[in-house]
PyMOL CGO cylinders between C-alpha atoms (Angstrom):
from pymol import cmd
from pymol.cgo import CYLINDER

trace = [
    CYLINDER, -25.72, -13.69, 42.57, -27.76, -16.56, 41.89, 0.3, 1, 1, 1, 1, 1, 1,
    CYLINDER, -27.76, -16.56, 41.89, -28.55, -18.59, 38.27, 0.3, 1, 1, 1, 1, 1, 1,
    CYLINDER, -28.55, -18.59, 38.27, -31.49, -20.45, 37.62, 0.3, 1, 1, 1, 1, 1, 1,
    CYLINDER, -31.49, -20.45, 37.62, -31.65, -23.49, 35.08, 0.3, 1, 1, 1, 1, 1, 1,
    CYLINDER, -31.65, -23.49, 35.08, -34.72, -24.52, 33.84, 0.3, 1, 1, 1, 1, 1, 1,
    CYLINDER, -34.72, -24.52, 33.84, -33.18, -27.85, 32.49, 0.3, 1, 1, 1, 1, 1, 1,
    CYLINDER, -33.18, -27.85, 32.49, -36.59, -30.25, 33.29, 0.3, 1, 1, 1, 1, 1, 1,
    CYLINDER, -36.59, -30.25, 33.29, -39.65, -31.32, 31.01, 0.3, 1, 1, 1, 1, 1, 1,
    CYLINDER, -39.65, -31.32, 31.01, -42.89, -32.61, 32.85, 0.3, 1, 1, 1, 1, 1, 1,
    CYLINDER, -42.89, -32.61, 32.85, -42.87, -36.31, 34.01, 0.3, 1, 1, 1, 1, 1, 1,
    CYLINDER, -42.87, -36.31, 34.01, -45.85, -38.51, 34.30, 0.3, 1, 1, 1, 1, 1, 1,
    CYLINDER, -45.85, -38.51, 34.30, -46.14, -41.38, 37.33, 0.3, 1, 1, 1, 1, 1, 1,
    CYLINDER, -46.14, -41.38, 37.33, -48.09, -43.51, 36.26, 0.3, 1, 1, 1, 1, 1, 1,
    CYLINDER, -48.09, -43.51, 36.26, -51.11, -45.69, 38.13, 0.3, 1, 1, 1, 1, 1, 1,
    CYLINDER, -51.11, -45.69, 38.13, -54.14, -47.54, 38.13, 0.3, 1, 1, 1, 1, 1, 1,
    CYLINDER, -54.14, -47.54, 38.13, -55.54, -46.50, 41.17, 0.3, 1, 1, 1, 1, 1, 1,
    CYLINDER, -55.54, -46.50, 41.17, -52.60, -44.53, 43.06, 0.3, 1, 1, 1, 1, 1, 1,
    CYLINDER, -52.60, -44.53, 43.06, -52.32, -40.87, 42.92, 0.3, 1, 1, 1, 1, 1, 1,
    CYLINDER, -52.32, -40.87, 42.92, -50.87, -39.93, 39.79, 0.3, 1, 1, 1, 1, 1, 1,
    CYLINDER, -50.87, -39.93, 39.79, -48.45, -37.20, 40.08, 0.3, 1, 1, 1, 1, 1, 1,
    CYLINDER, -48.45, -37.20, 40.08, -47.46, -34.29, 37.68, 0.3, 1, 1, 1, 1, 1, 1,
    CYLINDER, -47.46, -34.29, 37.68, -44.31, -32.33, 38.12, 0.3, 1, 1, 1, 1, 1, 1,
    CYLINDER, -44.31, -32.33, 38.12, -44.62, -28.95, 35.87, 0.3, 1, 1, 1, 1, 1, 1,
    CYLINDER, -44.62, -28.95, 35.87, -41.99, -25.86, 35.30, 0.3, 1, 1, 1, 1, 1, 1,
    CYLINDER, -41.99, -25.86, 35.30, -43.68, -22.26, 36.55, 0.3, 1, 1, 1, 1, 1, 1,
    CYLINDER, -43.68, -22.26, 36.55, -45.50, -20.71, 33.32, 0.3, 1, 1, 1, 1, 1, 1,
    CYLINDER, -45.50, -20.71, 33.32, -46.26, -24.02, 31.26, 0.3, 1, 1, 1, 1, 1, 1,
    CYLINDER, -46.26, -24.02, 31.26, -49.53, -25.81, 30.55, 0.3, 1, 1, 1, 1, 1, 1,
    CYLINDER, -49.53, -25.81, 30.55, -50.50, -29.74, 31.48, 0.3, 1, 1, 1, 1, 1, 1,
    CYLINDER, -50.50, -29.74, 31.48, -52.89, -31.63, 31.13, 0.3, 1, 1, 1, 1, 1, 1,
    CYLINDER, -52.89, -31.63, 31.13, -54.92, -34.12, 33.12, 0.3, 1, 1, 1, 1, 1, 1,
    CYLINDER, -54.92, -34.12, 33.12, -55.93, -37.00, 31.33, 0.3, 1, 1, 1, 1, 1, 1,
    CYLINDER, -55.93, -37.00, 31.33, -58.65, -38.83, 32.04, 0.3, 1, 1, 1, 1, 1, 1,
    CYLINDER, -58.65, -38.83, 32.04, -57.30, -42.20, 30.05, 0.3, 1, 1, 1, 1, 1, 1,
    CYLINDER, -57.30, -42.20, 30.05, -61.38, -42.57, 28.96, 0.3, 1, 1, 1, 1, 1, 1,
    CYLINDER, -61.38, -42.57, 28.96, -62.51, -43.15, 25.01, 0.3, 1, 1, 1, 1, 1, 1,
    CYLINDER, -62.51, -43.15, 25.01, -66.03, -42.80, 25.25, 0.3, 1, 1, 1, 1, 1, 1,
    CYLINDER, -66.03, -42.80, 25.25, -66.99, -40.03, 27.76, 0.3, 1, 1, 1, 1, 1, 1,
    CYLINDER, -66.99, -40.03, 27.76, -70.45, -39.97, 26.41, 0.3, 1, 1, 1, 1, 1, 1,
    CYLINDER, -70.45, -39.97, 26.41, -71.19, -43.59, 28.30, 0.3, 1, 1, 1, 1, 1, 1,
    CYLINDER, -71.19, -43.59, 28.30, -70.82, -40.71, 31.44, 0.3, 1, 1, 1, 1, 1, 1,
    CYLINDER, -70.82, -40.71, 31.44, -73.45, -38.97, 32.98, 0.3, 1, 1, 1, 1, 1, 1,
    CYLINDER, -73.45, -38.97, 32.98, -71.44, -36.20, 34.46, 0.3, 1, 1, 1, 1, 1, 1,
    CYLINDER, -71.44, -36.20, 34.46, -68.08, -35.70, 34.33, 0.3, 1, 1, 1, 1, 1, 1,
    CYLINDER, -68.08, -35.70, 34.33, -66.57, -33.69, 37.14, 0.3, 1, 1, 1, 1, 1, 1,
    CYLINDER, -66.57, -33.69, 37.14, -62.82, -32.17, 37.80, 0.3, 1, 1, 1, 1, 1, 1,
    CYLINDER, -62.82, -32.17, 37.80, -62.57, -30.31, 41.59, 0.3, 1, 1, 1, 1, 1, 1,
    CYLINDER, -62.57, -30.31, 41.59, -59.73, -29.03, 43.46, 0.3, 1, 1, 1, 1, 1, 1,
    CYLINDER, -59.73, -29.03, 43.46, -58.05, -28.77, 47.24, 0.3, 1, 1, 1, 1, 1, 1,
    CYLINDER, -58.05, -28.77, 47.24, -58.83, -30.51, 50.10, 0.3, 1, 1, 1, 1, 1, 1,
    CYLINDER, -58.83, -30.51, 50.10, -62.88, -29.52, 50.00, 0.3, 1, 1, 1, 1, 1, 1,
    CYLINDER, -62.88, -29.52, 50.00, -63.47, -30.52, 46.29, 0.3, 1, 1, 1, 1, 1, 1,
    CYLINDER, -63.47, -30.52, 46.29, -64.16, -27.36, 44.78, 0.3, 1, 1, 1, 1, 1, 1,
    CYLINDER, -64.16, -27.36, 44.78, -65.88, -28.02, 41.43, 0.3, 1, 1, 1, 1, 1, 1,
    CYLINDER, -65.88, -28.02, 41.43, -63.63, -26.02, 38.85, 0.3, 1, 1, 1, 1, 1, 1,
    CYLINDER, -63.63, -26.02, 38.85, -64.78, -27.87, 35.60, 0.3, 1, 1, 1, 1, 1, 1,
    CYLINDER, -64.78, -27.87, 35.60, -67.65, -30.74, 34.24, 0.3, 1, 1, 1, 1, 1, 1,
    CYLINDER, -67.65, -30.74, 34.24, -69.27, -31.60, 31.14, 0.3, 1, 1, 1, 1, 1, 1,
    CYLINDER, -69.27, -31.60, 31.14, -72.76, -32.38, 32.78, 0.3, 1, 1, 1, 1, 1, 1,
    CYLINDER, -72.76, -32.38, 32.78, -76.17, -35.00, 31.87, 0.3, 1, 1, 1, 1, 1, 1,
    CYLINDER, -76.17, -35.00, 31.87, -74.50, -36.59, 28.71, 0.3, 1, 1, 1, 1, 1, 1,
    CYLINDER, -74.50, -36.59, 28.71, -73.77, -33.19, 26.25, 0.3, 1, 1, 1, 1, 1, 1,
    CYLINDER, -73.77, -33.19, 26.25, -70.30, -32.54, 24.58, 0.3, 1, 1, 1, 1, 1, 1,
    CYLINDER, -70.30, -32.54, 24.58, -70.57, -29.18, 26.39, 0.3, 1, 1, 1, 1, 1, 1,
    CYLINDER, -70.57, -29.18, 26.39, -68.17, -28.11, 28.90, 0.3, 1, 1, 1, 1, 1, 1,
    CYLINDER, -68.17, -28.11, 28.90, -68.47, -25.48, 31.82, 0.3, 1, 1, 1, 1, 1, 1,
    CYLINDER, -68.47, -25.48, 31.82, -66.63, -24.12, 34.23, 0.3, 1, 1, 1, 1, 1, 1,
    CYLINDER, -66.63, -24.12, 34.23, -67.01, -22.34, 38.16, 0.3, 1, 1, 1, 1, 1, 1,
    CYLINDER, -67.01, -22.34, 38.16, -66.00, -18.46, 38.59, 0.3, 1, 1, 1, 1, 1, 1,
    CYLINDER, -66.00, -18.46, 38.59, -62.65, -19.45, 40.51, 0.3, 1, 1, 1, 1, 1, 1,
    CYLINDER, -62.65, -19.45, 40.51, -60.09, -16.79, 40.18, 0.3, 1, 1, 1, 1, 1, 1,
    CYLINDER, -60.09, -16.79, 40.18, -57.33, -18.76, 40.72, 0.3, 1, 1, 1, 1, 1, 1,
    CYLINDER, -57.33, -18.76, 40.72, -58.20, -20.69, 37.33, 0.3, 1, 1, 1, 1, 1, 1,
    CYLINDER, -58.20, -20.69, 37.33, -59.81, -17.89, 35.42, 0.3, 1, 1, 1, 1, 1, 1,
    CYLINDER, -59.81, -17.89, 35.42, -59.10, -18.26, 31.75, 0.3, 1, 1, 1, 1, 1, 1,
    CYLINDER, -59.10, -18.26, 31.75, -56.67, -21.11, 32.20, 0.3, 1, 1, 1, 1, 1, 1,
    CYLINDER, -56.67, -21.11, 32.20, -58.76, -23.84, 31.94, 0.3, 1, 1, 1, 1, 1, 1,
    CYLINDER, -58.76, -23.84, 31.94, -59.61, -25.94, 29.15, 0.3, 1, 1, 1, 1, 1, 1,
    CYLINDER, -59.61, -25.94, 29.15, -61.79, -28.92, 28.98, 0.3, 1, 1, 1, 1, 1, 1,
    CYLINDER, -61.79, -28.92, 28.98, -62.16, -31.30, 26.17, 0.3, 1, 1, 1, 1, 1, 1,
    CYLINDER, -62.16, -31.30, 26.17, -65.28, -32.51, 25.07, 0.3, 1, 1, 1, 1, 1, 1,
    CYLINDER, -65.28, -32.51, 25.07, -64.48, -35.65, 23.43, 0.3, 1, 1, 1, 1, 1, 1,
    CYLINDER, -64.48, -35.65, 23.43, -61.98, -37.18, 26.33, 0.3, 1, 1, 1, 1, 1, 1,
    CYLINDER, -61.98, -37.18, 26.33, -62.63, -34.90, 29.64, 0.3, 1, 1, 1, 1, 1, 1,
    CYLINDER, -62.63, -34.90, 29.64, -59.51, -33.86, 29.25, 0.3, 1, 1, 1, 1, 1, 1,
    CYLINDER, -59.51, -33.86, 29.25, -58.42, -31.04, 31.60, 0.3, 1, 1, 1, 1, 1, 1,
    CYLINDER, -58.42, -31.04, 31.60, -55.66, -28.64, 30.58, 0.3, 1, 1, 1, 1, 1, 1,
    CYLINDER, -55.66, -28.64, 30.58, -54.46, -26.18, 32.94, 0.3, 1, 1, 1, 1, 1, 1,
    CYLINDER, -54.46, -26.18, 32.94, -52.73, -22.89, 30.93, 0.3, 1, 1, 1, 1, 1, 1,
    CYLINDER, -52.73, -22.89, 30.93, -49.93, -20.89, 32.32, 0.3, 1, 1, 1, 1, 1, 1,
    CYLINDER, -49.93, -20.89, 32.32, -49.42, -22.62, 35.72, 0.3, 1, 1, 1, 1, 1, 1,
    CYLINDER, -49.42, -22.62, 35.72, -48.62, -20.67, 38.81, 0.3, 1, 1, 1, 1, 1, 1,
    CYLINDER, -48.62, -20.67, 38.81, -48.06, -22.10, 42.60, 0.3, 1, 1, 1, 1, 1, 1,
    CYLINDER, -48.06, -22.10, 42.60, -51.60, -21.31, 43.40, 0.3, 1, 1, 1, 1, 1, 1,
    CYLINDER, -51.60, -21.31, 43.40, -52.81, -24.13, 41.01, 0.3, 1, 1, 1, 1, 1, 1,
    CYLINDER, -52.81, -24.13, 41.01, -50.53, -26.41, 42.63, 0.3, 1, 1, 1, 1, 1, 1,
    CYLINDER, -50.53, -26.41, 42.63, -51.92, -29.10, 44.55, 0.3, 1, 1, 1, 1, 1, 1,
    CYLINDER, -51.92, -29.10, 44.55, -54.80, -32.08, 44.44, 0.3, 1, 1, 1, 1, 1, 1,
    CYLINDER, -54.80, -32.08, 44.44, -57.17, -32.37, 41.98, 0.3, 1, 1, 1, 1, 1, 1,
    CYLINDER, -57.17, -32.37, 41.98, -59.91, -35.25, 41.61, 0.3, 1, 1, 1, 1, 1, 1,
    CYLINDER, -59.91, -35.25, 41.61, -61.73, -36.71, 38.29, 0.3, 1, 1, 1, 1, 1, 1,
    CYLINDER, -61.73, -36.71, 38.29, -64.89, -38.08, 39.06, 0.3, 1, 1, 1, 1, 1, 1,
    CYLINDER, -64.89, -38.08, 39.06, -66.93, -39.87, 36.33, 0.3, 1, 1, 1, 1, 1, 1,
    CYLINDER, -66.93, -39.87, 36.33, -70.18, -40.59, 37.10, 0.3, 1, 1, 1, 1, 1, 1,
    CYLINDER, -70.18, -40.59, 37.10, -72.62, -42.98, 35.89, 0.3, 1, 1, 1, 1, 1, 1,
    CYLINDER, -72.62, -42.98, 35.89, -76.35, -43.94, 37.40, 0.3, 1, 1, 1, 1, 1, 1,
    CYLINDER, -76.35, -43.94, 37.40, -75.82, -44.85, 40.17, 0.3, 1, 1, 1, 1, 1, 1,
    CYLINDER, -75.82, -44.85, 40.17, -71.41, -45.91, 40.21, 0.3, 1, 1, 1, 1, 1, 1,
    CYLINDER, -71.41, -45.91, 40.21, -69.15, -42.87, 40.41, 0.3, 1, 1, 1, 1, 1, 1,
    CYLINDER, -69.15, -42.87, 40.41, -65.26, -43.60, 39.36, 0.3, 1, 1, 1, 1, 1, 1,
    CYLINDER, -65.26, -43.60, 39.36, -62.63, -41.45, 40.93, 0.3, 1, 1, 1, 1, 1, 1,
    CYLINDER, -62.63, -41.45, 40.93, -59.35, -40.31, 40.20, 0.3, 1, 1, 1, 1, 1, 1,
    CYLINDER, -59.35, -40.31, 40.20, -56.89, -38.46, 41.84, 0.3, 1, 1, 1, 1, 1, 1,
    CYLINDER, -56.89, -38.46, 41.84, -53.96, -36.11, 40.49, 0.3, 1, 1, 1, 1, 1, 1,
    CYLINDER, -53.96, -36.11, 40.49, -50.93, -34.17, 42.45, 0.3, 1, 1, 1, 1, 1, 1,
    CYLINDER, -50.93, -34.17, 42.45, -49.70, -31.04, 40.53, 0.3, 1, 1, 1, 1, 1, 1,
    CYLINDER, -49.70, -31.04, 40.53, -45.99, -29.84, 41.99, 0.3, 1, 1, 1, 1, 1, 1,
    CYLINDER, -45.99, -29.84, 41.99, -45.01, -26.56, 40.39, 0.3, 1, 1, 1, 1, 1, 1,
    CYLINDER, -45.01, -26.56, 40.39, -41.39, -27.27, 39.40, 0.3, 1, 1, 1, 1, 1, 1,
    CYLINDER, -41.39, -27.27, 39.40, -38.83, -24.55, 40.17, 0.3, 1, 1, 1, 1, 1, 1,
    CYLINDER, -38.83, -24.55, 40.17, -35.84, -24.04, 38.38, 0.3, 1, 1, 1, 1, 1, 1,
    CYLINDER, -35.84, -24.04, 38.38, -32.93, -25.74, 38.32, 0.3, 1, 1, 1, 1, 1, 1,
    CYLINDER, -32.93, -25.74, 38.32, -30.38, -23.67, 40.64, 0.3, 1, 1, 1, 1, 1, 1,
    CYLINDER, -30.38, -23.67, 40.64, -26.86, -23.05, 41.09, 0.3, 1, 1, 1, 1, 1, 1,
    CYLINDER, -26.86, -23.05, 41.09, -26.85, -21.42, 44.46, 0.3, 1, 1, 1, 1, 1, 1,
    CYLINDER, -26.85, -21.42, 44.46, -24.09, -18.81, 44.95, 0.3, 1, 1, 1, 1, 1, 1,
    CYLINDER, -24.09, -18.81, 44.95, -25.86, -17.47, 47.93, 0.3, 1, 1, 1, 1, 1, 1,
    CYLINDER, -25.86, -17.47, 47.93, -27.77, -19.54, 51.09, 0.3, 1, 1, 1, 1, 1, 1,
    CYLINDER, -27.77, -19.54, 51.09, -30.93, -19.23, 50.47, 0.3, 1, 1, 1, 1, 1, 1,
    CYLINDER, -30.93, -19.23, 50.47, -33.78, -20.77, 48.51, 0.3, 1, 1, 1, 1, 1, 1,
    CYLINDER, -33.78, -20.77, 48.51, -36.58, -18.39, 47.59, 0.3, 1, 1, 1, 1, 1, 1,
    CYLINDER, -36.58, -18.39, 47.59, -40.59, -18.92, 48.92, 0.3, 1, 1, 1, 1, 1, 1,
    CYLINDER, -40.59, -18.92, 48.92, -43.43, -17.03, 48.23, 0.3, 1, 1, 1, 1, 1, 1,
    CYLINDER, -43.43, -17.03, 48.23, -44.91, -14.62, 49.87, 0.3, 1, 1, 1, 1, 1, 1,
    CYLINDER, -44.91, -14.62, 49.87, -47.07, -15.87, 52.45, 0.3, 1, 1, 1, 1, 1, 1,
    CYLINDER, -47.07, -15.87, 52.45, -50.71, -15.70, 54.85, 0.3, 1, 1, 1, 1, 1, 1,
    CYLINDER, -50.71, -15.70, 54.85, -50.25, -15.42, 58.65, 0.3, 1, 1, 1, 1, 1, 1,
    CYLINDER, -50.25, -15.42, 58.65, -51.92, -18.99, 59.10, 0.3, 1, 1, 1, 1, 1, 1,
    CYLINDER, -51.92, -18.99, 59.10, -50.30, -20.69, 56.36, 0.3, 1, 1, 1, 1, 1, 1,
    CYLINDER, -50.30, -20.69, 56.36, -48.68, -24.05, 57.05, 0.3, 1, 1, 1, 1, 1, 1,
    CYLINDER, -48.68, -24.05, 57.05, -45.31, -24.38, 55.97, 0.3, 1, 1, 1, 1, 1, 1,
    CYLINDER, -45.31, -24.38, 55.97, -43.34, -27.38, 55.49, 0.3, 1, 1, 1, 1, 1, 1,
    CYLINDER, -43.34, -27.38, 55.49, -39.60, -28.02, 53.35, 0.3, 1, 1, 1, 1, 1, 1,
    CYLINDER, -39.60, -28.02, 53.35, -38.27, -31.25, 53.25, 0.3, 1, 1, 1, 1, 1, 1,
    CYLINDER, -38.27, -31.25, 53.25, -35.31, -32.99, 51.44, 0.3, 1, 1, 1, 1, 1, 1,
    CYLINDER, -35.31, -32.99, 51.44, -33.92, -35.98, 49.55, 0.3, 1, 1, 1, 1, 1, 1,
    CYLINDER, -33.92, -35.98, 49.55, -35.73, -39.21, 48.29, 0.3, 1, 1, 1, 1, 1, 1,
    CYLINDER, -35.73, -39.21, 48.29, -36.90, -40.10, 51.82, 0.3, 1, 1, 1, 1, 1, 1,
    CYLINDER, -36.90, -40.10, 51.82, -38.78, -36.08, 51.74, 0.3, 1, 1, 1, 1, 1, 1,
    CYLINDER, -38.78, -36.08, 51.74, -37.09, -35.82, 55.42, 0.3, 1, 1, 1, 1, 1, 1,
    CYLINDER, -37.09, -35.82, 55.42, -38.75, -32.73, 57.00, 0.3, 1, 1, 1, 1, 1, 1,
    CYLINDER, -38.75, -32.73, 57.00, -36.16, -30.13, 57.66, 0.3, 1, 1, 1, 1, 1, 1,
    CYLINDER, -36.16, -30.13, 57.66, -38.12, -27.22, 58.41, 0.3, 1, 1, 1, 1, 1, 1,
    CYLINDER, -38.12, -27.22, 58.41, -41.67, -26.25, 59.31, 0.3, 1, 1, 1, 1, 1, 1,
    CYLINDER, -41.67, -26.25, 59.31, -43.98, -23.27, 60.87, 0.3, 1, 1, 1, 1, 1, 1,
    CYLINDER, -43.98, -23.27, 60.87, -47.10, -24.32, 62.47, 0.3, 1, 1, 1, 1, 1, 1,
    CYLINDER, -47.10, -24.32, 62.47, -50.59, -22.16, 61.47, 0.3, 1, 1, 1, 1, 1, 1,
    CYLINDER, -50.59, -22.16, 61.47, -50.31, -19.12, 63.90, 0.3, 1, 1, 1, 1, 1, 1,
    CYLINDER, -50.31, -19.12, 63.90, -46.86, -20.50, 65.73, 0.3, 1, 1, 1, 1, 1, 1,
    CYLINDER, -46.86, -20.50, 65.73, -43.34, -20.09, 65.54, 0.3, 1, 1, 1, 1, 1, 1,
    CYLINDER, -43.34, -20.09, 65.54, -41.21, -22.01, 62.99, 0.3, 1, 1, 1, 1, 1, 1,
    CYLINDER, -41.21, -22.01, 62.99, -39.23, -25.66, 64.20, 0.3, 1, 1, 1, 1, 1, 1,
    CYLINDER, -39.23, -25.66, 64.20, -35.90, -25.74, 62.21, 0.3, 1, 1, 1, 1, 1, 1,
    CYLINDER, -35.90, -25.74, 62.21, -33.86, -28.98, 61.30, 0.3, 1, 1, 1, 1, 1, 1,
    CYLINDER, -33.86, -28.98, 61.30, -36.70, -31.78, 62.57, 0.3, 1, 1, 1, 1, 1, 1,
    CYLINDER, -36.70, -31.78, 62.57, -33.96, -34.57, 61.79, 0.3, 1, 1, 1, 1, 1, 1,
    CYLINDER, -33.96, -34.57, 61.79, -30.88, -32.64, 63.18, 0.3, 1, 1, 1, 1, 1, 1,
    CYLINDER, -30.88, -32.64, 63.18, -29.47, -33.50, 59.26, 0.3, 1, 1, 1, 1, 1, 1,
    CYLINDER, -29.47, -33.50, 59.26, -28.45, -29.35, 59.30, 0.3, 1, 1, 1, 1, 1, 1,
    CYLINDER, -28.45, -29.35, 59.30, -27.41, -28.44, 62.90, 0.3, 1, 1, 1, 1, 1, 1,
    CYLINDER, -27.41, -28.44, 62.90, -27.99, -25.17, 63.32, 0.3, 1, 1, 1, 1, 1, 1,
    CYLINDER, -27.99, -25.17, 63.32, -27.44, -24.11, 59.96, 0.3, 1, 1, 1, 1, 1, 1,
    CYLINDER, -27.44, -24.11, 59.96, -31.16, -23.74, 58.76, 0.3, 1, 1, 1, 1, 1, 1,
    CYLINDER, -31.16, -23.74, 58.76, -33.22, -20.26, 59.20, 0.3, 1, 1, 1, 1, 1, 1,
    CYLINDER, -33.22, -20.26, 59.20, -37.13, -19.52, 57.49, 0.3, 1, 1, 1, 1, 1, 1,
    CYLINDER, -37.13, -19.52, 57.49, -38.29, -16.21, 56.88, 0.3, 1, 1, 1, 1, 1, 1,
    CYLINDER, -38.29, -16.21, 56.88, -41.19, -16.24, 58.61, 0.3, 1, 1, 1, 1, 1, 1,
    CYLINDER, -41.19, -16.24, 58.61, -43.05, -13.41, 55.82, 0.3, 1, 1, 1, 1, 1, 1,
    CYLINDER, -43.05, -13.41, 55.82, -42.05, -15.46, 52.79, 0.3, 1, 1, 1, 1, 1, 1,
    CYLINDER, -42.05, -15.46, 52.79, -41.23, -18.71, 53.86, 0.3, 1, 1, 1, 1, 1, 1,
    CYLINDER, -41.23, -18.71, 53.86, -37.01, -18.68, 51.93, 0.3, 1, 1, 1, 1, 1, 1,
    CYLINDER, -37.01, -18.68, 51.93, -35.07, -21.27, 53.15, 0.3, 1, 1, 1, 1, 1, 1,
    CYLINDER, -35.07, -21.27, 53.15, -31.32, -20.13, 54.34, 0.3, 1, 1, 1, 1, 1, 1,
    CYLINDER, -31.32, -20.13, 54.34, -28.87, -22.86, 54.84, 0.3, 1, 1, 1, 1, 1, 1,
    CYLINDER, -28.87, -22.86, 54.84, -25.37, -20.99, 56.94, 0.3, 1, 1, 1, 1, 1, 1,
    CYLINDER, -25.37, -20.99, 56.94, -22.11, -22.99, 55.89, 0.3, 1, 1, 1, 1, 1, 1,
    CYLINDER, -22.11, -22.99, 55.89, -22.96, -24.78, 52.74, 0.3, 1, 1, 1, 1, 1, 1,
    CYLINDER, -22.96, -24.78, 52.74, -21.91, -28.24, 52.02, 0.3, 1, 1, 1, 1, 1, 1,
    CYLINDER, -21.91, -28.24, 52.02, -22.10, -30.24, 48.85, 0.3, 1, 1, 1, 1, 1, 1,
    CYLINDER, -22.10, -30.24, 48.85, -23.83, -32.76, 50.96, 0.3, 1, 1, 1, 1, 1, 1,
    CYLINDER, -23.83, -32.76, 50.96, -26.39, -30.22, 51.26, 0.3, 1, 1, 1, 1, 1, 1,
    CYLINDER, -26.39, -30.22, 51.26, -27.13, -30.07, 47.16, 0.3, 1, 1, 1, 1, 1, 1,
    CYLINDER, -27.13, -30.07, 47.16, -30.15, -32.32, 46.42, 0.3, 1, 1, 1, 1, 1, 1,
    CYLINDER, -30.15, -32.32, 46.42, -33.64, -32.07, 46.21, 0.3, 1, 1, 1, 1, 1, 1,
    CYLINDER, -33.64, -32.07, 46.21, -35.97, -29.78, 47.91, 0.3, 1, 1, 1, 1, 1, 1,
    CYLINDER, -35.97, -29.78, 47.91, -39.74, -29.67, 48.53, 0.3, 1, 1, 1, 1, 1, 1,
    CYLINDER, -39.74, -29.67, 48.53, -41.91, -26.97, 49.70, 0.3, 1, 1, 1, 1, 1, 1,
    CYLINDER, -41.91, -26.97, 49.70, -45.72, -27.68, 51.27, 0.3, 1, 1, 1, 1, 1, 1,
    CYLINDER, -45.72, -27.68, 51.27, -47.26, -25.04, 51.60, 0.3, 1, 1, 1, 1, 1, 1,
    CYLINDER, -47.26, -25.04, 51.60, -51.28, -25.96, 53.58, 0.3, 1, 1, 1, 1, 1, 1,
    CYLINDER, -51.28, -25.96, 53.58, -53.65, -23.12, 53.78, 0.3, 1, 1, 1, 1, 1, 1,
    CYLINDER, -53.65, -23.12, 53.78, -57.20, -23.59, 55.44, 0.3, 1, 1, 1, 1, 1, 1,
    CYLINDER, -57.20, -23.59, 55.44, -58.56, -24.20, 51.83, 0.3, 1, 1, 1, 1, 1, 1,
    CYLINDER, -58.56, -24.20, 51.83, -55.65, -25.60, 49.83, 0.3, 1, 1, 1, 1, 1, 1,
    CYLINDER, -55.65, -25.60, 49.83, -52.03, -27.07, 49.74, 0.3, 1, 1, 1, 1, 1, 1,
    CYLINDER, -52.03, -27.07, 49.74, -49.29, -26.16, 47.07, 0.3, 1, 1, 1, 1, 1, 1,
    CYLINDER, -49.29, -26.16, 47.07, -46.18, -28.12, 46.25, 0.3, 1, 1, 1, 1, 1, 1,
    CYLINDER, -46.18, -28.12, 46.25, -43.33, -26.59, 44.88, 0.3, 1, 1, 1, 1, 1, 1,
    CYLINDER, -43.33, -26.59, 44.88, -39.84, -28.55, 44.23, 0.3, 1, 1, 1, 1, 1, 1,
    CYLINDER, -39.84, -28.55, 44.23, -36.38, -27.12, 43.51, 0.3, 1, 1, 1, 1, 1, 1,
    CYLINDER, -36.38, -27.12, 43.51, -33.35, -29.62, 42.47, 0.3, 1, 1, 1, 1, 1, 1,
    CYLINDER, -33.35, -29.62, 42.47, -29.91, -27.32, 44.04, 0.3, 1, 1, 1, 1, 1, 1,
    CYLINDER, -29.91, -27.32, 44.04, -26.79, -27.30, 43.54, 0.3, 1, 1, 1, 1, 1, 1,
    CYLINDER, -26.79, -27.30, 43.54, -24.59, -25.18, 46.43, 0.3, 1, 1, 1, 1, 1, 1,
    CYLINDER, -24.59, -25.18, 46.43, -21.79, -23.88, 45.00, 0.3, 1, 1, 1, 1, 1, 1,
    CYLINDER, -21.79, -23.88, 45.00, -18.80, -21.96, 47.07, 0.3, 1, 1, 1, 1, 1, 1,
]
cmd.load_cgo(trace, "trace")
C-alpha cells in the first residue's frame, strides 16, 4: 500500500545570469518568463530545448506573431505570448522535463537564458521499499541521488549494468529495476526519508524528476 501527497506549489530560484530552476507537480502548467517589457526592441525571439537546442517556439523579424516546431513531445501544450515572450508549458509530463534556453536576439548581440524544469512527484508516505520510475529505453542513462549535497546513490550506465550505493550511505540495501528504473531500498530507516532525485539522460534529452519520502514501518 502506498499514499501519495501532493502537498507542494511551484518554486522559483531566482538569478541574473545562473540557471534558473523550476520545480513543477506532474499535470500542471508553468511558465517561463522572460523578465523583458518591450520584446518588440527584439529581432527574434527564440525558446529551444535538450542538450542540442531544438527550436520548440519564436516570435521571429520583429511581428507580435508567434510559431511553433512539429515536436510531439510539446504538441498542443505550448503557449507563447506575444507581448512578453512568455513561454507556458500546459499539462506537464516527465518528457518536458529538462533544459530549456531563451535567446533574444538583436543585430548583431544575442542574450541568453537558461531554465531547468524538474517534474515534481508527489509527496510520499512509503509503506513499501520502493520508489516508482518510468518506463525506460535500453540506452537511457540513469542516475538517483539524495539529500541537499544530491549524493549519487544509484546509477546504470547507457548499454551497461547498474552501480548501486556510489557513497556506501545504503550498504547493500539499494536494488534498480533495470526496465523501469524504481528504486528499492531493503530495511528501511528513518534516516533514509529525505529527498530524492531522478536523472534520467537519453542521447537527445535529460529529465529530472524529484520525490520528497517519508519511510514509514
Amino acid at each position: 500500500l502506498m499514499t501519495c501527497k501532493n502537498l507542494l506549489s511551484p518554486l522559483w530560484m531566482l538569478g541574473t545570469d545562473e540557471m534558473k530552476t523550476q520545480e513543477v507537480s506532474e499535470g500542471d502548467s508553468v511558465t517561463l518568463h522572460t523578465g523583458i517589457t518591450e520584446p518588440q526592441k527584439y529581432d527574434q525571439i527564440l525558446w529551444s530545448f535538450g542538450p542540442r537546442g531544438s527550436v520548440i517556439a519564436q516570435i521571429p523579424e520583429r511581428t507580435s506573431k508567434t510559431s511553433f516546431r512539429d515536436d510531439e513531445r510539446f504538441r498542443g501544450r505550448l503557449q507563447l505570448d506575444s507581448e512578453t515572450g512568455d513561454l507556458t508549458i500546459r499539462d506537464v509530463k516527465i518528457t518536458q522535463s529538462g533544459d530549456y534556453q531563451l535567446k533574444l536576439i538583436r543585430a548583431r548581440q544575442t542574450k541568453s537564458r537558461k531554465f531547468k524544469l524538474i517534474l515534481y512527484g508527489e509527496q510520499l508516505t512509503q509503506y513499501n521499499n520502493s520508489i516508482e520510475s518510468v518506463e525506460l529505453q535500453r540506452d537511457d542513462q540513469i542516475l538517483w541521488t539524495f539529500g541537499s549535497e544530491d549524493t549519487v546513490i544509484a546509477k546504470r550506465e547507457r548499454n551497461a549494468n547498474q552501480t548501486a550505493d556510489a557513497d556506501g550511505r545504503f550498504g547493500d540495501r539499494l536494488q534498480m529495476d533495470d526496465q523501469t528504473g524504481s528504486l528499492s531500498i531493503t530495511n528501511t530507516k528513518s534516516t533514509d526519508s529525505g529527498v530524492y532525485h531522478l536523472h534520467i539522460s537519453s542521447r537527445n534529452k535529460v529529465s529530472y524528476k524529484k520525490f520528497r519520502v517519508t519511510w514509514t514501518q
